[in-house]
VOPAGU-2260 file (C-alpha; in pm, 1 decimal, decimal comma):
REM VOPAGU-2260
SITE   aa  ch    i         X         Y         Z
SITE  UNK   A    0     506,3   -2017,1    2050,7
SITE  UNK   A    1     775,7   -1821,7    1878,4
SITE  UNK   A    2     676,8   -1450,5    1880,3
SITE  UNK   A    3     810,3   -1324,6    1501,4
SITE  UNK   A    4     881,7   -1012,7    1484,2
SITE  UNK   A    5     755,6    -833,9    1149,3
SITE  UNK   A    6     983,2    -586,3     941,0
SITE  UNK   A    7     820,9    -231,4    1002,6
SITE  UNK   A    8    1226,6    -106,9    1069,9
SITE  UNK   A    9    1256,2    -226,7     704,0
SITE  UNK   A   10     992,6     -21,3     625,1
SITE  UNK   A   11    1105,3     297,0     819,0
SITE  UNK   A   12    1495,9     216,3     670,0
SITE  UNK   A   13    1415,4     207,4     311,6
SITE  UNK   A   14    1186,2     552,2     339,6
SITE  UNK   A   15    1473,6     714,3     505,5
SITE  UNK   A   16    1704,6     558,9     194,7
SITE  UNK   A   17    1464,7     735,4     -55,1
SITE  UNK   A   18    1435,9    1020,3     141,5
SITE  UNK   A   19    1821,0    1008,9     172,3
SITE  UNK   A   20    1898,9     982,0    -227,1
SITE  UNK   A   21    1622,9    1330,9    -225,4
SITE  UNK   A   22    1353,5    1159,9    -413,2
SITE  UNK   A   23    1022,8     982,2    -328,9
SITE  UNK   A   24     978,7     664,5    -252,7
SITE  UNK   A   25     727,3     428,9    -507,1
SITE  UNK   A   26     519,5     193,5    -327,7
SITE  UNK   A   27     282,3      -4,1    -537,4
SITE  UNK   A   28     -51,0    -130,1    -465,6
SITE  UNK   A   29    -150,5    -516,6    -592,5
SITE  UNK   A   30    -431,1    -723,5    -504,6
SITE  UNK   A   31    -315,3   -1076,2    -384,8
SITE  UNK   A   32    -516,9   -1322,8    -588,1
SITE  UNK   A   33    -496,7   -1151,1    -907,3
SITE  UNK   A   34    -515,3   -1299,7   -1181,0
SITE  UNK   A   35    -427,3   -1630,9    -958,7
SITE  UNK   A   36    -249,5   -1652,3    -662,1
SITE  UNK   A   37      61,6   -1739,2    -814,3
SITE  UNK   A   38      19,6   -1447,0   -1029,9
SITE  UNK   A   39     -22,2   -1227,0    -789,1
SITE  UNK   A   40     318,7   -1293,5    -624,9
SITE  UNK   A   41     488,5   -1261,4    -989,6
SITE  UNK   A   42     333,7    -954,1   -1011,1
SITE  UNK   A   43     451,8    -836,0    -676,2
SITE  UNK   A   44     818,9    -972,8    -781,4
SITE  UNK   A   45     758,3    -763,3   -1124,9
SITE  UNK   A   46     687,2    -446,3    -992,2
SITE  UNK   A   47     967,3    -425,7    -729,9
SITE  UNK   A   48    1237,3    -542,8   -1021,3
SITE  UNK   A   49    1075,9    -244,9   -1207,1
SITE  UNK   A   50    1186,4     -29,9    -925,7
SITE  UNK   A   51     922,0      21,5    -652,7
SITE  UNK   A   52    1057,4      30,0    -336,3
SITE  UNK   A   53     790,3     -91,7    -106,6
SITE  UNK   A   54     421,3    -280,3    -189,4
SITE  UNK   A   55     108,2    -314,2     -51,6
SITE  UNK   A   56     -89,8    -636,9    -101,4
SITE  UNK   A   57    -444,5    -600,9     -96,8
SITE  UNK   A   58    -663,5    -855,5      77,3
SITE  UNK   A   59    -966,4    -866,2    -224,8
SITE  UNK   A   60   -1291,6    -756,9     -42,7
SITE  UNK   A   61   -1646,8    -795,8    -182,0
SITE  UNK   A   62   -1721,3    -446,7    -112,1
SITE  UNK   A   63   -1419,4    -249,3    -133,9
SITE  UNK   A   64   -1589,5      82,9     -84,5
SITE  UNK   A   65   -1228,8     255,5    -112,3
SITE  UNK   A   66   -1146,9     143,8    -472,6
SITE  UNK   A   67   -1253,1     245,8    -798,9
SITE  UNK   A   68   -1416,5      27,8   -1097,7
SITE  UNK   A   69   -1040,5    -139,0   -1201,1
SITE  UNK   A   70    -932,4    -294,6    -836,9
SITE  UNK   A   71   -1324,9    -392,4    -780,6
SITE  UNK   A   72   -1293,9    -607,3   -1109,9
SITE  UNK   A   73    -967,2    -763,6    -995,1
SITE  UNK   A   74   -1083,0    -835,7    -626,4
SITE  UNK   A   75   -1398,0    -971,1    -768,6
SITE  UNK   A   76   -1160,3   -1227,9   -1012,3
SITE  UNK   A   77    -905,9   -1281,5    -709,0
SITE  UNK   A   78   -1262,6   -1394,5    -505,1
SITE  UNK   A   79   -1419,5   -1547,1    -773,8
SITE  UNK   A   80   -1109,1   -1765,8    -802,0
SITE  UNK   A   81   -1152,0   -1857,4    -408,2
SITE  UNK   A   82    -903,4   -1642,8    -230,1
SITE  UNK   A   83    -844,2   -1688,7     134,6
SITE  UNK   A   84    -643,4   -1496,2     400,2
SITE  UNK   A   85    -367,6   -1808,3     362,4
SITE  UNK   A   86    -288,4   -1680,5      27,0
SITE  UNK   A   87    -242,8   -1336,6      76,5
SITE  UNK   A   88      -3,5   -1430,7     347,6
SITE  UNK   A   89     163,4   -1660,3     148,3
SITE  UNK   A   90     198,7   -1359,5    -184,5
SITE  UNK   A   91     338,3   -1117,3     146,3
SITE  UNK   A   92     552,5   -1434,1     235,6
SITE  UNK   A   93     686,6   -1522,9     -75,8
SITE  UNK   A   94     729,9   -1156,3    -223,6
SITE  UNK   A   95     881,3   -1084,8     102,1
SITE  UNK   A   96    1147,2   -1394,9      36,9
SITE  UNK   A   97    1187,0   -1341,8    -316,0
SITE  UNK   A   98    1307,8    -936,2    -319,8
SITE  UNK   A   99    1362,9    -822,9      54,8
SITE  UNK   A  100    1094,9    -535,9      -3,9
SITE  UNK   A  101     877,9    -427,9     266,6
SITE  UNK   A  102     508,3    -574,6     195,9
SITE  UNK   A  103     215,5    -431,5     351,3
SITE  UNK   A  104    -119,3    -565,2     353,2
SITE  UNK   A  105    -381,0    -377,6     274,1
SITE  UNK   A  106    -710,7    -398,0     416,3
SITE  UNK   A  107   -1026,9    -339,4     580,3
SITE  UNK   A  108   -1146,0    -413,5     946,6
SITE  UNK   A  109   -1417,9    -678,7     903,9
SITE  UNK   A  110   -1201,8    -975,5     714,1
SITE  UNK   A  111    -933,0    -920,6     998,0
SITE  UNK   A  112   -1198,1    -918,6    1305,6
SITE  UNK   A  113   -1332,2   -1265,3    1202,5
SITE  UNK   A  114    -991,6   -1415,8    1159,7
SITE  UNK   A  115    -873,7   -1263,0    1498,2
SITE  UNK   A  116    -645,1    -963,6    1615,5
SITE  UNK   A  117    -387,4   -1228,2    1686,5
SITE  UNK   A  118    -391,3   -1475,2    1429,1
SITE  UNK   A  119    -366,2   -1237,7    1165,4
SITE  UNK   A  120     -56,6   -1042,7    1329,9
SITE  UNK   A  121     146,6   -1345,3    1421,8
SITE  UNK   A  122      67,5   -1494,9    1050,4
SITE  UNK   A  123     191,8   -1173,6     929,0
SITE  UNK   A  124     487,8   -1122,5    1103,7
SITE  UNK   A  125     539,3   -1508,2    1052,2
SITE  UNK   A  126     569,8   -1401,7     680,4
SITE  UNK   A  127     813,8   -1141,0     661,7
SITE  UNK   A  128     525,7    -855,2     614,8
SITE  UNK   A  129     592,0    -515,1     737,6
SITE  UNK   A  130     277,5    -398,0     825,0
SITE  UNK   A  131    -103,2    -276,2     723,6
SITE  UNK   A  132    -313,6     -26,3     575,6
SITE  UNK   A  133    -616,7      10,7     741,5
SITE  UNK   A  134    -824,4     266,7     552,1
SITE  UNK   A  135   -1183,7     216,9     717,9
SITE  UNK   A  136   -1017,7      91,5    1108,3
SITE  UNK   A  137   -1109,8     421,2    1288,2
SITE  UNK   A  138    -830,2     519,4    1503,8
SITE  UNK   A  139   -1051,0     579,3    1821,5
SITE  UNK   A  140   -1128,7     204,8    1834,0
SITE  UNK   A  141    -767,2      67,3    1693,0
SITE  UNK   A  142    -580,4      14,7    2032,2
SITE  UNK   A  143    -621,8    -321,9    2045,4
SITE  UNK   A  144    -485,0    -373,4    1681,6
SITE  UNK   A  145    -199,0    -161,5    1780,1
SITE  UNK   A  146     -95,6    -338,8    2070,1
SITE  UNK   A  147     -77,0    -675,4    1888,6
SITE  UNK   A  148      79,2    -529,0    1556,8
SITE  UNK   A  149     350,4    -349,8    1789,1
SITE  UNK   A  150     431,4    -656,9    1995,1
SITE  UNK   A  151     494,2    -842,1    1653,8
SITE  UNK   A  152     666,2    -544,6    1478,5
SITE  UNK   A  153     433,5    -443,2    1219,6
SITE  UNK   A  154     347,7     -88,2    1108,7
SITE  UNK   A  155      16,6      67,9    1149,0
SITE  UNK   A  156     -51,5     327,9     865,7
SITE  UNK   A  157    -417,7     521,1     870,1
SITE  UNK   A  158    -523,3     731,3     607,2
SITE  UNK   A  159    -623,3    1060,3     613,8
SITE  UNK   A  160    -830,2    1270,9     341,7
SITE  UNK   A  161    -859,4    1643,6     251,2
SITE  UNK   A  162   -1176,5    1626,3     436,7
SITE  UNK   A  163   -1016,7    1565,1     786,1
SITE  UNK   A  164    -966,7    1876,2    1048,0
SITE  UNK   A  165    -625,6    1964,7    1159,8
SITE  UNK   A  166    -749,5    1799,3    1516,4
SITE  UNK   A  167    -833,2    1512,6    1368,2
SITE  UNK   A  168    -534,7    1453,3    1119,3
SITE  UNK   A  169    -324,8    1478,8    1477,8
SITE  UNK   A  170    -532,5    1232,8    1616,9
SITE  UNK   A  171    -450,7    1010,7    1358,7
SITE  UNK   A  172    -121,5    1029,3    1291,7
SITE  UNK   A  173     -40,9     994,5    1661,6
SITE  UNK   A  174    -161,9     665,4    1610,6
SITE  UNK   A  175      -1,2     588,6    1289,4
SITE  UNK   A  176     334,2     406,7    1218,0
SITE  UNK   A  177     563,4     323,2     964,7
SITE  UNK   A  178     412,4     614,8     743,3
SITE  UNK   A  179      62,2     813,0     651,3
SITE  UNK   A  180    -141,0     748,0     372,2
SITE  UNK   A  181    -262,4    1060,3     236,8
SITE  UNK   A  182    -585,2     993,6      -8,6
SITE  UNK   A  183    -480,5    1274,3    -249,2
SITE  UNK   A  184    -850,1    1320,0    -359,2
SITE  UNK   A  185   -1237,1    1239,5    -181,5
SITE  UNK   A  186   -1400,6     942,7    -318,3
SITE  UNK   A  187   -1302,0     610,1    -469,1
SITE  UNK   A  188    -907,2     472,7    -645,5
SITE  UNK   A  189    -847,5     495,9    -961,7
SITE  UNK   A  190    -637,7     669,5   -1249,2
SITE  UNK   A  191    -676,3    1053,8   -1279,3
SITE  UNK   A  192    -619,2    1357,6   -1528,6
SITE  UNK   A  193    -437,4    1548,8   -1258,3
SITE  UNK   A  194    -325,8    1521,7    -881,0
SITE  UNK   A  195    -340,1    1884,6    -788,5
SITE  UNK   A  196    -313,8    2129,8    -519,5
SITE  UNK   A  197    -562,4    1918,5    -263,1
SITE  UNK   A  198    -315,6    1670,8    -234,6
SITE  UNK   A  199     -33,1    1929,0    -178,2
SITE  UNK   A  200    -230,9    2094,9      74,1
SITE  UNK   A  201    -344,2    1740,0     305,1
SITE  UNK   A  202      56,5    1695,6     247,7
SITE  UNK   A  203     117,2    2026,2     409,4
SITE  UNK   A  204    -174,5    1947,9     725,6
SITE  UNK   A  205     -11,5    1630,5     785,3
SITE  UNK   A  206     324,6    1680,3     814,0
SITE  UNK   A  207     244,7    1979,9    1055,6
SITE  UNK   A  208     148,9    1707,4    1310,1
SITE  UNK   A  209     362,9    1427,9    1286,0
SITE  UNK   A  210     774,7    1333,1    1171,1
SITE  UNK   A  211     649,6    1001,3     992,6
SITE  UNK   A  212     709,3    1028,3     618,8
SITE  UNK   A  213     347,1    1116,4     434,4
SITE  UNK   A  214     301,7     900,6     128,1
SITE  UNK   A  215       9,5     999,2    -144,9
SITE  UNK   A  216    -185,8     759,6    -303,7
SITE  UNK   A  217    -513,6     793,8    -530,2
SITE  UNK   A  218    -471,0     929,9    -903,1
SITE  UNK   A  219    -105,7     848,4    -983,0
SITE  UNK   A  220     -93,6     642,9   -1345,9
SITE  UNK   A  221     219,3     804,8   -1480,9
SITE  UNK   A  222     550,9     957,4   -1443,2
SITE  UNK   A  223     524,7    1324,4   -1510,7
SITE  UNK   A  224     235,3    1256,6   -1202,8
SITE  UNK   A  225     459,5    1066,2   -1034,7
SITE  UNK   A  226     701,4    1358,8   -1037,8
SITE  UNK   A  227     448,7    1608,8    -938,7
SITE  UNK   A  228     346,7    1383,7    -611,8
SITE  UNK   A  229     743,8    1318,6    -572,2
SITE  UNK   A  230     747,6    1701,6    -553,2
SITE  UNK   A  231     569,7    1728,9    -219,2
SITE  UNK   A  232     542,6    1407,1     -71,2
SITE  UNK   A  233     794,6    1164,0      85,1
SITE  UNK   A  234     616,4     856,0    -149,7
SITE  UNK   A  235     438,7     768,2    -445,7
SITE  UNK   A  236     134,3     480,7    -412,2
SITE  UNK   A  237     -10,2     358,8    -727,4
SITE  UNK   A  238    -257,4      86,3    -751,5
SITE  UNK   A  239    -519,9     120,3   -1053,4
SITE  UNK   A  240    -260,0     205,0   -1321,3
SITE  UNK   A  241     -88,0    -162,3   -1179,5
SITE  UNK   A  242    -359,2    -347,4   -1184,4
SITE  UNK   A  243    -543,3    -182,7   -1527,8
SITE  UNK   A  244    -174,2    -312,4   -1683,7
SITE  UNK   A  245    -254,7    -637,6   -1574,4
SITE  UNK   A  246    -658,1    -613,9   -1670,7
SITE  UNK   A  247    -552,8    -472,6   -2016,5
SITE  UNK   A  248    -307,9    -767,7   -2089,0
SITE  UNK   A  249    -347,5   -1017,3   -2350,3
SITE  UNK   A  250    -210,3   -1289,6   -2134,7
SITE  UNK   A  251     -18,5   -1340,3   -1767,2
SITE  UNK   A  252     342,7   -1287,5   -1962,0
SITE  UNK   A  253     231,9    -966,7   -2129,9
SITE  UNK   A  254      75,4    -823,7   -1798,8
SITE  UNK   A  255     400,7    -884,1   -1608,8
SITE  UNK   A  256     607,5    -718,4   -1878,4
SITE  UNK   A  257     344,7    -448,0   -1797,9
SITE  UNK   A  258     380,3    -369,9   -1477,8
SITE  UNK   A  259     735,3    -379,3   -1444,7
SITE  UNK   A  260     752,3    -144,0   -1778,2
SITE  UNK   A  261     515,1      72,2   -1541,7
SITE  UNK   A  262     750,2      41,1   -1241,2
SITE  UNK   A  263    1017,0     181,0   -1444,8
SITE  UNK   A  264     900,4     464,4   -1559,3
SITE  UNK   A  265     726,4     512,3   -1237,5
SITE  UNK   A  266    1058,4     486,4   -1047,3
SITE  UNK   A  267    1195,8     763,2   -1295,3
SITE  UNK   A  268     919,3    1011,4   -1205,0
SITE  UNK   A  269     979,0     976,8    -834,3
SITE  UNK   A  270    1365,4    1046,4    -853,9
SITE  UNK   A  271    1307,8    1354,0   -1144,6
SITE  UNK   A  272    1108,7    1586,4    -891,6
């Protein structure tokens, strides 16, 4: 058997371009599945001709303890319409095809255990994706993970939170590749009236331990936000305000407009810090 090799040197490349034109990069978060499969991979196309530069493809879950009310009601219509792990590799393989961005997949631990370490890297790497997010995979039991995800060239990024010690965001982001997902605020996703100093400070913790850019994610829905993150972090991530476009839309048409509207102004923010 072939051994693919994913794209996590895509992924490193086009953080060092943003970091290069001295902005932020935008990575956008999209549940695959939502509102169908092949909407979900429009969506993906949608928000990258917006202007994101990199997107993470969430694998629906049927308790995504992470995410807020707005990506619970879109995994729950992704499941509902009888999403498998084939068709979020095929949205990461045909997003991947369609705009040469780096797609991530994120997910949690149990959906990848039962499919198998292996399986599920190969497949990925098979499909152009550049890596995962693994926000509930704790690092102390992720070396077998690692070891297959490096030997098919895929990124591991871990998150950390405000609430993690200085030892423990090390321990982390010794781990990590590709970049660190910094949960800008505790408890669940979703849209918020400000971002704040918390997120500034985790930025600040982070990047004391490790050179891999530090991307925040968790409260982002516009782009004077999107200019405050681009401020003090090396990326933007915003899901909710994505997928609410979508929710809120009168039809499929209308919700792609949406979201690569969003994008743009989105992709404004993060180069006006």
């Amino acid at each position: 058997m072939t051994t693919h090799s994913g794209n996590t040197d895509l992924l490193g490349s086009t953080l060092a371009k943003a970091k290069g034109e001295d902005r932020a990069a935008l990575i956008a978060y999209l549940p695959a599945g939502f509102p169908t499969v092949d909407g979900g991979i429009e969506a993906v196309k949608a928000v990258v001709a917006g202007g994101a530069d990199i997107v993470e493809v969430g694998l629906p879950h049927s308790d995504p303890v992470l995410d807020g009310p707005v990506i619970q009601t879109a995994d729950d219509i992704a499941l509902r319409g009888g999403v498998r792990i084939a068709d979020v590799m095929r949205t990461v393989r045909e997003a991947y095809e369609a705009t040469g961005a780096p797609i991530l997949i994120m997910t949690y631990w149990n959906p990848i255990d039962r499919y198998g370490i292996e399986r599920f890297t190969a497949e990925l790497a098979a499909a152009g994706g550049a890596g995962c997010i693994l926000p509930d995979l704790p690092v102390q039991e992720s070396a077998v993970w690692r070891e297959h995800a490096d030997k098919h060239g895929l990124a591991t990024v871990f998150v950390v939170a405000p609430s993690s010690q200085d030892a423990r965001l090390a321990t982390i982001t010794a781990a990590g590749s590709g970049f660190v997902y910094a949960a800008s605020l505790m408890g669940v996703t979703g849209t918020r009236e400000s971002v704040g100093d918390e997120a500034q400070d985790l930025v600040r913790r982070t990047r004391a331990t490790t050179d891999l850019p530090v991307c925040v994610g968790l409260g982002v829905s516009n782009a004077e936000q999107a200019a405050e993150v681009a401020g003090f972090a090396d990326g933007v991530i915003v899901g909710s305000a994505f997928v609410k476009g979508m929710l809120d839309a009168p039809d499929e048409a209308a919700g792609l407009a949406a979201v690569r509207a969003l994008a743009g102004e989105l992709a404004e923010g993060v180069r006006k810090r």
